[in-house]
Backbone atoms as SQL, in Angstrom:
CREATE TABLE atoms (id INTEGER PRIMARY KEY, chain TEXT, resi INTEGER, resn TEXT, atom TEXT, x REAL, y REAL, z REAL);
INSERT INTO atoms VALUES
  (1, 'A', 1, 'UNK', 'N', -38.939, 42.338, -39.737),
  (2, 'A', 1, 'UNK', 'CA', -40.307, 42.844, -39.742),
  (3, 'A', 1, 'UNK', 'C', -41.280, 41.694, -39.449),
  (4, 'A', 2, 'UNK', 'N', -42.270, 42.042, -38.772),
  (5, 'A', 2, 'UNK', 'CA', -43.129, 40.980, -38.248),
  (6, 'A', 2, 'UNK', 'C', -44.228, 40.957, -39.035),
  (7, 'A', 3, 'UNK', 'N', -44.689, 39.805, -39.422),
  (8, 'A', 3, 'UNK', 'CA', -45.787, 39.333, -40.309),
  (9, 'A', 3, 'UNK', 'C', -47.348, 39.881, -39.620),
  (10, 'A', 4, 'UNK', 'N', -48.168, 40.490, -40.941),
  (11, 'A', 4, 'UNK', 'CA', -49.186, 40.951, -40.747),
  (12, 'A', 4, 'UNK', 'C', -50.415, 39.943, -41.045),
  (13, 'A', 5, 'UNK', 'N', -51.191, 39.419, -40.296),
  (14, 'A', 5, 'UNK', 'CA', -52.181, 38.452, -40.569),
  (15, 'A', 5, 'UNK', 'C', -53.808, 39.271, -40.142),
  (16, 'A', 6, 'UNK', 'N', -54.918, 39.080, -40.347),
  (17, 'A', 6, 'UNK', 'CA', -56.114, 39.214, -40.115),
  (18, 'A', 6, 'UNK', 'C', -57.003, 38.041, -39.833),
  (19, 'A', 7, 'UNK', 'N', -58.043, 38.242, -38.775),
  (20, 'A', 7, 'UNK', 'CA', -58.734, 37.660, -38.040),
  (21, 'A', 7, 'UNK', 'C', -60.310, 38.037, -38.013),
  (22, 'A', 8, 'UNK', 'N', -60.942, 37.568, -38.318),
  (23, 'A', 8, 'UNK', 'CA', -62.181, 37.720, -38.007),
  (24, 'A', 8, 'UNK', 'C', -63.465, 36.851, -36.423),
  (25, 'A', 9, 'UNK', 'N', -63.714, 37.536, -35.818),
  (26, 'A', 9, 'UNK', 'CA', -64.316, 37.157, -34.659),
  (27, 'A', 9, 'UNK', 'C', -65.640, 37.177, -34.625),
  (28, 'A', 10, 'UNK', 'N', -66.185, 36.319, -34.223),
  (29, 'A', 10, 'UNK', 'CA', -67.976, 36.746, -33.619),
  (30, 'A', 10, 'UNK', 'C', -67.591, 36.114, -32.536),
  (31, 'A', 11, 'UNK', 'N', -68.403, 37.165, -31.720),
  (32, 'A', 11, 'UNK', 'CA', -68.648, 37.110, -30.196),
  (33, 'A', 11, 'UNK', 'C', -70.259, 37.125, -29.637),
  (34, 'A', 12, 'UNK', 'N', -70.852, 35.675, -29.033),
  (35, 'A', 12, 'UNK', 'CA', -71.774, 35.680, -28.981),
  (36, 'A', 12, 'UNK', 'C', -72.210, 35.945, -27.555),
  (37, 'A', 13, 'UNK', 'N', -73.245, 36.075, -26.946),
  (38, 'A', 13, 'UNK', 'CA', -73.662, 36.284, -25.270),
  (39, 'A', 13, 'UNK', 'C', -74.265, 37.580, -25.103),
  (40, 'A', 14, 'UNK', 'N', -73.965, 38.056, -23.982),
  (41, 'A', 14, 'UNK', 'CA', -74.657, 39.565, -23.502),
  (42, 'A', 14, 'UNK', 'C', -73.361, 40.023, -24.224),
  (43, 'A', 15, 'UNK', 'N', -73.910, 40.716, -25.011),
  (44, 'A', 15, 'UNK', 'CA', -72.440, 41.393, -26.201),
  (45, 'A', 15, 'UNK', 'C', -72.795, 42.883, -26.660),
  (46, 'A', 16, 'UNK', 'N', -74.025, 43.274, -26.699),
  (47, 'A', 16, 'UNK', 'CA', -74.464, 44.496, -26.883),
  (48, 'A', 16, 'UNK', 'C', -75.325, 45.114, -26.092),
  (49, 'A', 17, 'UNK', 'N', -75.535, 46.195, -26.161),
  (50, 'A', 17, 'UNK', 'CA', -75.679, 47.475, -24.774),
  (51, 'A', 17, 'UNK', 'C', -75.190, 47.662, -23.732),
  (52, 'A', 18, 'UNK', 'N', -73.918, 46.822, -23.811),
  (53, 'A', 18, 'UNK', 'CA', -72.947, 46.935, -22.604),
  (54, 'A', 18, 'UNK', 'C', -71.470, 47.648, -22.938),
  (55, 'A', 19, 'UNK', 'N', -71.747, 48.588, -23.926),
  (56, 'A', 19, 'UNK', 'CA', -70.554, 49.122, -24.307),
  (57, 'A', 19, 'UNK', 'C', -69.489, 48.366, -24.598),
  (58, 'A', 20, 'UNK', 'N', -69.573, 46.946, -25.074),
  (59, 'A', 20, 'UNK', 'CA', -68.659, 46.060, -25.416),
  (60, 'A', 20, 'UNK', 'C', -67.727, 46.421, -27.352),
  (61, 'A', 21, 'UNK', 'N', -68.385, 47.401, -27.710),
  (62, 'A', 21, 'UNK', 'CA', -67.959, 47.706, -29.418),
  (63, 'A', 21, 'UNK', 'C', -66.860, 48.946, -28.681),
  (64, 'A', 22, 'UNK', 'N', -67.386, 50.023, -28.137),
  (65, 'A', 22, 'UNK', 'CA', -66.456, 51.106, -27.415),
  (66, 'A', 22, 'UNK', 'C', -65.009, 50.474, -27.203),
  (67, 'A', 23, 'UNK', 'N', -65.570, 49.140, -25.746),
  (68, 'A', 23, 'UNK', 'CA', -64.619, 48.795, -25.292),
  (69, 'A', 23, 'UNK', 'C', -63.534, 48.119, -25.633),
  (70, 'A', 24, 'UNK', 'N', -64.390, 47.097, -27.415),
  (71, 'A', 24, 'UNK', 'CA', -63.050, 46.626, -27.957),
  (72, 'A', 24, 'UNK', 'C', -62.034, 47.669, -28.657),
  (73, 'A', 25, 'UNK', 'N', -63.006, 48.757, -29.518),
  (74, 'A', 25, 'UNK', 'CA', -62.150, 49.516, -29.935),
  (75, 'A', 25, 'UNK', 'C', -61.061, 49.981, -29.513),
  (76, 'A', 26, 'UNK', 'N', -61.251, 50.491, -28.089),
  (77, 'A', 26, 'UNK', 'CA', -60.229, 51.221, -27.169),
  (78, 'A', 26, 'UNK', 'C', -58.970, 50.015, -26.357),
  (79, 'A', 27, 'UNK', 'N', -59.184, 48.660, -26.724),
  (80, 'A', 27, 'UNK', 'CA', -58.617, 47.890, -26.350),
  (81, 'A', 27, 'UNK', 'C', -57.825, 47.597, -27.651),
  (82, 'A', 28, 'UNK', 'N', -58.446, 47.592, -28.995),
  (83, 'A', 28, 'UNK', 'CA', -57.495, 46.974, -29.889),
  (84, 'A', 28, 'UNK', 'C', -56.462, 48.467, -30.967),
  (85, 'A', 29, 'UNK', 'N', -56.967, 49.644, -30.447),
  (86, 'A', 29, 'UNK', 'CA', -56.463, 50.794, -30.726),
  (87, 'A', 29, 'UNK', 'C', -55.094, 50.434, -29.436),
  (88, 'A', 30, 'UNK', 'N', -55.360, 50.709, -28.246),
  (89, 'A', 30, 'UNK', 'CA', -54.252, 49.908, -27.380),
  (90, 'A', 30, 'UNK', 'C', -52.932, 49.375, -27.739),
  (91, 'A', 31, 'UNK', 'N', -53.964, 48.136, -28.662),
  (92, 'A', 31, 'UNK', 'CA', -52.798, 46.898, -29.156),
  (93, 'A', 31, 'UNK', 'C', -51.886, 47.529, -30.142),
  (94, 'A', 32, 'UNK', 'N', -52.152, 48.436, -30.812),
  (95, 'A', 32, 'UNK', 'CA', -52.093, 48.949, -32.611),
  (96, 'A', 32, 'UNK', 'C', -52.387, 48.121, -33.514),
  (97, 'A', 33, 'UNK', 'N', -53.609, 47.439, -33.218),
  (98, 'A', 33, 'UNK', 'CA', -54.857, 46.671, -34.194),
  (99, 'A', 33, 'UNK', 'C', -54.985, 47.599, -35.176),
  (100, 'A', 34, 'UNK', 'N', -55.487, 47.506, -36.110),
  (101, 'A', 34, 'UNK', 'CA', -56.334, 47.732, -37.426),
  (102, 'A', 34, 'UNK', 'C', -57.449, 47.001, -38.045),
  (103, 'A', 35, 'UNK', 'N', -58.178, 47.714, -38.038),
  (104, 'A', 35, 'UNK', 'CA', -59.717, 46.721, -38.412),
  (105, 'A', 35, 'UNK', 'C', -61.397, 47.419, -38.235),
  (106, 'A', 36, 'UNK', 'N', -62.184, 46.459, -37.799),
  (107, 'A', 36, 'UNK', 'CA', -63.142, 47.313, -37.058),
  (108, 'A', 36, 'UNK', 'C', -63.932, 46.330, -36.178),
  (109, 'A', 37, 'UNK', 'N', -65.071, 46.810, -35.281),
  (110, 'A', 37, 'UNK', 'CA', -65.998, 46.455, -34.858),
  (111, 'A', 37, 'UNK', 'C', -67.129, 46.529, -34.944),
  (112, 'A', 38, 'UNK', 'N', -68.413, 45.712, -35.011),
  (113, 'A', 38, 'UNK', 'CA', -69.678, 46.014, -35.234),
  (114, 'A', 38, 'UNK', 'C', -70.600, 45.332, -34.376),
  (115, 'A', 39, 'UNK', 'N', -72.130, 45.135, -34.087),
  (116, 'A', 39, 'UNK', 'CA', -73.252, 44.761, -33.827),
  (117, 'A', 39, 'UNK', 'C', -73.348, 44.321, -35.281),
  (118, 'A', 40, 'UNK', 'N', -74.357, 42.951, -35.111),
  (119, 'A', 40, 'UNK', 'CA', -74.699, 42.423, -36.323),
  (120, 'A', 40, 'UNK', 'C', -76.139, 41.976, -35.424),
  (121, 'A', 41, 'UNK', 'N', -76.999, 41.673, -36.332),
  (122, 'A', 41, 'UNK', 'CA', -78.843, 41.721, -36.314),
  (123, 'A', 41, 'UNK', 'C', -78.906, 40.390, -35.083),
  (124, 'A', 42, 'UNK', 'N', -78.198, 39.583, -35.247),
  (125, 'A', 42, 'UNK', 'CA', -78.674, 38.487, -34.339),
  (126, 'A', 42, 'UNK', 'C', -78.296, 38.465, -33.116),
  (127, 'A', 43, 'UNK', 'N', -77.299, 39.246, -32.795),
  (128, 'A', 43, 'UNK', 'CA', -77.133, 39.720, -31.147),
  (129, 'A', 43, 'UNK', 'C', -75.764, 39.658, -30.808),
  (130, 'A', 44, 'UNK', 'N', -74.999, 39.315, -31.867),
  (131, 'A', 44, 'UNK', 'CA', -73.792, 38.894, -31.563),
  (132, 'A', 44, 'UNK', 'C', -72.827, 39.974, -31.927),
  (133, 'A', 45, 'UNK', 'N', -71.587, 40.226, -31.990),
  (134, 'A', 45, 'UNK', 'CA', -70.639, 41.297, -32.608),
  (135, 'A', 45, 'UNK', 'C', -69.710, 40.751, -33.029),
  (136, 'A', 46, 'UNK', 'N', -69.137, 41.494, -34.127),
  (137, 'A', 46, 'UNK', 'CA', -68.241, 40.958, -35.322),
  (138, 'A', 46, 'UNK', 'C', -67.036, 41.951, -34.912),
  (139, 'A', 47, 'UNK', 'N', -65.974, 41.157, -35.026),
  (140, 'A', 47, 'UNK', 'CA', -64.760, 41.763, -35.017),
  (141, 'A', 47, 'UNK', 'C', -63.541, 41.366, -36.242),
  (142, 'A', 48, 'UNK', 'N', -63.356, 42.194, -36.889),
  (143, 'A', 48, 'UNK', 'CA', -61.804, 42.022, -37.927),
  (144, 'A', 48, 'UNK', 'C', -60.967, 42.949, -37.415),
  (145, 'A', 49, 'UNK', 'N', -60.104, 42.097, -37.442),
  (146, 'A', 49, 'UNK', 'CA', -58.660, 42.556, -36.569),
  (147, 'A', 49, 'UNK', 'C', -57.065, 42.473, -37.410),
  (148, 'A', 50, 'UNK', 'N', -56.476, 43.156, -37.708),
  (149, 'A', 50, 'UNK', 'CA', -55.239, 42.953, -38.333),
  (150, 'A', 50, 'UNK', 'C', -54.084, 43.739, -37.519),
  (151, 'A', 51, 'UNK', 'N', -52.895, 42.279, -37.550),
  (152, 'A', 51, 'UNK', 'CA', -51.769, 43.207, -36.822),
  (153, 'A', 51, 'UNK', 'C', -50.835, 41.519, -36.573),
  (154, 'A', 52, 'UNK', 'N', -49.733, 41.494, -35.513),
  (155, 'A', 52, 'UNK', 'CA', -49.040, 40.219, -35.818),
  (156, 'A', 52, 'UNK', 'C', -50.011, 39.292, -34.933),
  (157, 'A', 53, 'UNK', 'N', -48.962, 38.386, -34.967),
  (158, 'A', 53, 'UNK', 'CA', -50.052, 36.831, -34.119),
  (159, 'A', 53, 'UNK', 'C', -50.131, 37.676, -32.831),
  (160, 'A', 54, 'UNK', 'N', -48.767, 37.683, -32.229),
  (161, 'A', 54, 'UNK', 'CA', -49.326, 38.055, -30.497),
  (162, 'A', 54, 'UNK', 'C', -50.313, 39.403, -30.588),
  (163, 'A', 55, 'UNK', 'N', -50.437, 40.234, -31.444),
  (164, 'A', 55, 'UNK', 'CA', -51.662, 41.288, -30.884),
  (165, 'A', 55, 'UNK', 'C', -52.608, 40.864, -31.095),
  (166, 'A', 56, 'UNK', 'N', -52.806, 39.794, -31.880),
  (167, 'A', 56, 'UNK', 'CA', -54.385, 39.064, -32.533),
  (168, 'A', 56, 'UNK', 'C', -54.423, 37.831, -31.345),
  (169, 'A', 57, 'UNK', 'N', -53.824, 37.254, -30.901),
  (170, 'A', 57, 'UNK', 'CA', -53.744, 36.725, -29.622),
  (171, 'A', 57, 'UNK', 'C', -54.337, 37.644, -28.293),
  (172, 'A', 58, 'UNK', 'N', -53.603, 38.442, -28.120),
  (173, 'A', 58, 'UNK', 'CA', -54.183, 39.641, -27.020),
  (174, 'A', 58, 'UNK', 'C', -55.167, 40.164, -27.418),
  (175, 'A', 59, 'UNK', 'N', -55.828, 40.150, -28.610),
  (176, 'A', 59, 'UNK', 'CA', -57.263, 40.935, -28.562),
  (177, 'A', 59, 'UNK', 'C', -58.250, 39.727, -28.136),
  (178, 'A', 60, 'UNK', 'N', -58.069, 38.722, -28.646),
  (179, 'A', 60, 'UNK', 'CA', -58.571, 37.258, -28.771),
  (180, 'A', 60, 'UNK', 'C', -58.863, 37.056, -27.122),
  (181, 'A', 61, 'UNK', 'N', -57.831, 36.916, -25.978),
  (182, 'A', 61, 'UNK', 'CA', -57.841, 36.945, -25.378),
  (183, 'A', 61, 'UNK', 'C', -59.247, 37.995, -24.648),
  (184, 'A', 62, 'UNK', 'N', -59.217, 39.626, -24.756),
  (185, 'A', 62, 'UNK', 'CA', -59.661, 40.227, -24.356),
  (186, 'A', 62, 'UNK', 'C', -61.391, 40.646, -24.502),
  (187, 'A', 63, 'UNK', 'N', -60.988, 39.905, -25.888),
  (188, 'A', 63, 'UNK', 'CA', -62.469, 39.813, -26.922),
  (189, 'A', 63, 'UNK', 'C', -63.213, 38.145, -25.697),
  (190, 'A', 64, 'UNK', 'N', -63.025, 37.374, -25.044),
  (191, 'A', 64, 'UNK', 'CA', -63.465, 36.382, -24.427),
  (192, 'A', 64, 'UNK', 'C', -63.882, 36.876, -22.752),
  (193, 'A', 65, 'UNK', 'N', -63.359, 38.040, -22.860),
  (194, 'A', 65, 'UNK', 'CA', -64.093, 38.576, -21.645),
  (195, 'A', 65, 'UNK', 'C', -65.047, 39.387, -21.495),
  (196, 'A', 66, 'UNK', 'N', -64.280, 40.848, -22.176),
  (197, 'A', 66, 'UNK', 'CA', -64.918, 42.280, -22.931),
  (198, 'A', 66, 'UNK', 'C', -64.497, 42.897, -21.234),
  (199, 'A', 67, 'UNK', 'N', -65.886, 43.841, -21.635),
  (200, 'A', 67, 'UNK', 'CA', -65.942, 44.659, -20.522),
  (201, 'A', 67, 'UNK', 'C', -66.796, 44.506, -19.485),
  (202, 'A', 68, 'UNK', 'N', -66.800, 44.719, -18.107),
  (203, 'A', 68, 'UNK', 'CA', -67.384, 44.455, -17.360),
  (204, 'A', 68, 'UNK', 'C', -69.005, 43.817, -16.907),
  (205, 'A', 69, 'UNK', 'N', -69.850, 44.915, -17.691),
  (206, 'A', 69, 'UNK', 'CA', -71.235, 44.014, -18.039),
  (207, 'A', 69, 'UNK', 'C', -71.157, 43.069, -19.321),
  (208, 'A', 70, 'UNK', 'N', -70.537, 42.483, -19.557),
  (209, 'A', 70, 'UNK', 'CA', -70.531, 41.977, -21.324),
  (210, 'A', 70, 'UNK', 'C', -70.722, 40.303, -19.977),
  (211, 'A', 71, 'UNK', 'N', -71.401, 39.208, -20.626),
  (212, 'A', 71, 'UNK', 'CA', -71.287, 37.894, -20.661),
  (213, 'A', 71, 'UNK', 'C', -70.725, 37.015, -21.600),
  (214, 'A', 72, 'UNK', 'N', -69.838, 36.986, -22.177),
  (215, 'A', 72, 'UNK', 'CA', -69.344, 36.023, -23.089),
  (216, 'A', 72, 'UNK', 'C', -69.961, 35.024, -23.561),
  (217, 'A', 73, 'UNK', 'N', -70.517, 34.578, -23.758),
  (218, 'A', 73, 'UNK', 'CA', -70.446, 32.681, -23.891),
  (219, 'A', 73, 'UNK', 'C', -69.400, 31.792, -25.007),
  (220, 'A', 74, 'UNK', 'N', -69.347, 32.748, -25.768),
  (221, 'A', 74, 'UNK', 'CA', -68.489, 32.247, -27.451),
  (222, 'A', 74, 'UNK', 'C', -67.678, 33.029, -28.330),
  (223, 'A', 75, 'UNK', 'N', -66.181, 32.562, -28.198),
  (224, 'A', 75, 'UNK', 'CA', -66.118, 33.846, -29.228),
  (225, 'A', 75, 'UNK', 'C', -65.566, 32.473, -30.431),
  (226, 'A', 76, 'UNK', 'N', -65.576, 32.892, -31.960),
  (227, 'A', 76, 'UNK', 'CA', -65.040, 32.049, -33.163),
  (228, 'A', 76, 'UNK', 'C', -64.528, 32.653, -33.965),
  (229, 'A', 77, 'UNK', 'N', -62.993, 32.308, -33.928),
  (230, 'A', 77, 'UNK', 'CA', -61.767, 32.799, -35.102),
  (231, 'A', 77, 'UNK', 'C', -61.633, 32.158, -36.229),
  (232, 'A', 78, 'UNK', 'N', -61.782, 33.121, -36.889),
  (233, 'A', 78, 'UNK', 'CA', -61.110, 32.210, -38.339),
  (234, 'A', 78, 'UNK', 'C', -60.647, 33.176, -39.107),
  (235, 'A', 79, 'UNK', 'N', -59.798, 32.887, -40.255),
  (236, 'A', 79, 'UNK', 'CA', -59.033, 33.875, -40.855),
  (237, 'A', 79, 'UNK', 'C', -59.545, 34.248, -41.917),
  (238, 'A', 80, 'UNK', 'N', -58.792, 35.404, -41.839),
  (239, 'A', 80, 'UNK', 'CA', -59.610, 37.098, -42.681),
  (240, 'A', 80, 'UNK', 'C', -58.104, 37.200, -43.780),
  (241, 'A', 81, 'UNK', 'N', -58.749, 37.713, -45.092),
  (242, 'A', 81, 'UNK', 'CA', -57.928, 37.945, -46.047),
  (243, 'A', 81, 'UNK', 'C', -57.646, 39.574, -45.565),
  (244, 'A', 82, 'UNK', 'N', -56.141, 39.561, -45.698),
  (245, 'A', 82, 'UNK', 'CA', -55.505, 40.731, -45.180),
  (246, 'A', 82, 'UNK', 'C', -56.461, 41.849, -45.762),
  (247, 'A', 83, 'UNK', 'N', -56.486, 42.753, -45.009),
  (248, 'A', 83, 'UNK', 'CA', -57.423, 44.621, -45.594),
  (249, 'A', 83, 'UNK', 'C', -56.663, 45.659, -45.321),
  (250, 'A', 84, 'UNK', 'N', -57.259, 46.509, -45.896),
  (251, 'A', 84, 'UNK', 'CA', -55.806, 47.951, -45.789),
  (252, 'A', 84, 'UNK', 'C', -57.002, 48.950, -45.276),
  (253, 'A', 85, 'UNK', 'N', -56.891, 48.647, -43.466),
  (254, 'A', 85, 'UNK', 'CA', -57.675, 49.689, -42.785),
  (255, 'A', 85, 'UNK', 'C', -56.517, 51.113, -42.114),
  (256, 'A', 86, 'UNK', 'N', -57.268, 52.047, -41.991),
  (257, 'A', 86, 'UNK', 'CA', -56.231, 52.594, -41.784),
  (258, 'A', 86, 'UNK', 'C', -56.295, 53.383, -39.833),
  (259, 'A', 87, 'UNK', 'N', -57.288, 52.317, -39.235),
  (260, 'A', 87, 'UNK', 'CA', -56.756, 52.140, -37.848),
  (261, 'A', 87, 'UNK', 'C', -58.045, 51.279, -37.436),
  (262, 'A', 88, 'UNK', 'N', -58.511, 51.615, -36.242),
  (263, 'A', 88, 'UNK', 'CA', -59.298, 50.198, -35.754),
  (264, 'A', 88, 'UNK', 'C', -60.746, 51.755, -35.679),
  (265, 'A', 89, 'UNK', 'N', -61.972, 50.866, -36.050),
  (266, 'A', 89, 'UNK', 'CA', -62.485, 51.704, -35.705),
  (267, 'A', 89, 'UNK', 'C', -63.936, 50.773, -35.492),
  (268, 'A', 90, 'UNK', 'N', -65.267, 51.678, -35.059),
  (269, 'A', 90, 'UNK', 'CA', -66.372, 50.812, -34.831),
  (270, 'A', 90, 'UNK', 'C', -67.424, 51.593, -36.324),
  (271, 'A', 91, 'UNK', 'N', -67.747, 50.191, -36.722),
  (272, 'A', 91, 'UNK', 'CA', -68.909, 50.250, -37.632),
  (273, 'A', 91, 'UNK', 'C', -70.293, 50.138, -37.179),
  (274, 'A', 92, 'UNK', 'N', -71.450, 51.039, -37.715),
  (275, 'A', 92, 'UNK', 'CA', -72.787, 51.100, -37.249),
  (276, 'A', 92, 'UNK', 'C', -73.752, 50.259, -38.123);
């Protein structure tokens, strides 16, 4: 059985009104992530993510691009005390 770890992300840049919360969802539902996504006040979006290294790798990855209008400039990992979500979803 493969080890379950959690991740927490902020992603800073053109990160909101570009359908970038949709698009992680549907990317880390994909992976079989567990967690969620949000907009937070300063412009940036927050991501917690749980699942093994390589799917937290592949979101990591995907989270540094997003979706097509999204600009990146930053994303920052650091680790999240495991949570018992019961799939990936977006928070308002």
């Amino acid at each position: 059985m493969r080890a379950i770890e959690c991740a927490r992300f902020r992603i800073h840049g053109r990160v909101q009104g570009v359908f970038y919360r949709a698009s992680a969802e549907a990317r880390a539902r994909e992976l079989g992530l567990r967690g969620w996504v949000r907009n937070d006040d300063d412009g940036s979006v927050q991501v917690v993510a749980c699942g093994t290294a390589a799917q937290l790798q592949a979101i990591a990855e995907w989270l540094a691009i997003g979706p097509p209008d999204a600009r990146v400039e930053s994303v920052q990992r650091t680790a999240e005390p495991p949570g018992h979500y019961a799939n990936f979803s977006v928070r308002r």
